[in-house]
N, C-alpha and C positions, 0 to 999 in steps of 0.2 A: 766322554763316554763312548762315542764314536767309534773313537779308533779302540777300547779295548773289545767290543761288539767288533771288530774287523778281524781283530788278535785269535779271537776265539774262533770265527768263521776261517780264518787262515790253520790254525793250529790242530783243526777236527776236519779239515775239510769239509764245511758244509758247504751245503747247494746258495742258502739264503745266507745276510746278514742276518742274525738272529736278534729278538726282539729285546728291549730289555729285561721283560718279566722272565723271558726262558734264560736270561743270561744271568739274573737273579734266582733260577730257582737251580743252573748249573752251579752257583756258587755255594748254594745251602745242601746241597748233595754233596759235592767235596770236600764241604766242612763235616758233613756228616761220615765220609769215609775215612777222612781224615784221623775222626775220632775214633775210627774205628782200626785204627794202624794202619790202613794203606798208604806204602809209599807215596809221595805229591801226584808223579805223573802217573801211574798208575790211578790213583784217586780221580784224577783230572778224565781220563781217558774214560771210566766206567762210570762218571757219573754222564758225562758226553755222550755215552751208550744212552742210559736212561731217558735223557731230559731231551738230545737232538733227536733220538731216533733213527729212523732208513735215512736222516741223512749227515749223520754219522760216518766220515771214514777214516781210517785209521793208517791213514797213508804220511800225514806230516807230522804224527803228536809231537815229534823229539824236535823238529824244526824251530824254529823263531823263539817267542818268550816262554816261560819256563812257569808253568801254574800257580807258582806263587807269587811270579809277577803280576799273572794276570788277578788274582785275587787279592791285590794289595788294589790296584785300580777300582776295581768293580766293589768293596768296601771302601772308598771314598764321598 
């Protein structure tokens, strides 16, 4: 669980390792965008808005794993 909390810290650039529950509640927002037609990474990035906040930035999203990677980890 670790390393996909690092994934997501790398991928948003945030400031912290983010907790699990905020890594759990970035996932149920993606799904939730998801559902709502948003492209993966686009999905990925605005729920990343929502759940990390100011520290949020949008400087690596296209970098490293690819949001469905990371939400195949984080639903395990």
């Amino acid at each position: 669980m670790h390393s996909v909390l690092l994934q997501l810290k790398e991928k948003y650039g945030l400031v912290h390792v983010p907790s699990r529950h905020k890594a759990e509640n970035w996932m149920l927002e993606t799904s939730r965008l998801l559902e709502l037609n948003y492209p993966w990474e686009q999905a990925g990035m605005e729920a990343a808005r929502r759940v990390f906040g100011y520290e949020y930035r949008e400087h690596s999203v296209y970098g490293g794993p690819d949001v469905r990677e990371i939400l195949s980890h984080l639903q395990k």
